[in-house]
C-alpha angles and dihedrals in degrees: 000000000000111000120249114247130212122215124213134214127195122188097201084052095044090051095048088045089057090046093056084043106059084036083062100046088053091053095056087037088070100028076073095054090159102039124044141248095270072233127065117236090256092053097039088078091070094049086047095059094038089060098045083048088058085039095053092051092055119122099243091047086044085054091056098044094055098041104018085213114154097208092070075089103059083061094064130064110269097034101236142070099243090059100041084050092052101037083052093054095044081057091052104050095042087059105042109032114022107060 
């Protein structure tokens, strides 16, 4: 029989999660000086939460959350939580909203 688990949820991440994502979305924003965000910049703020939702339920963030142990880093590229984050949104974005 699979474990229950239990998901966790932390306002202050999560905040700090939004916060590299929409960093992230801004980066790629002015890397297309010519073409557009498929999203306009209004709309842009639902598809930014809805990313650093998917980003909070990861499992490595998951990992954090549950043991706030700084070393889950050291297990990802980039060694730090700022980057995977990134890295993560970037990911994101590219699949889901630049086709």
């Amino acid at each position: 029989m699979k474990e229950n688990k239990i998901t966790l949820f932390d306002q202050e991440i999560y905040n700090i999660i939004l916060i590299h994502t929409a960093r992230t979305w801004e980066r790629i924003r002015v890397k297309q000086p010519h073409q557009e965000m498929p999203i306009d910049n209004i709309a842009s703020t639902e598809c930014i939460e809805e990313i650093a939702i998917q980003i909070i339920y990861d499992d490595v963030i998951q990992e954090f959350l549950e043991t706030r142990d700084g070393e889950v880093w050291a297990k990802v590229d980039g060694g730090s939580s700022d980057s995977y984050i990134e890295s993560m949104a970037e990911q994101i974005i590219i699949k889901n909203y630049l086709k």
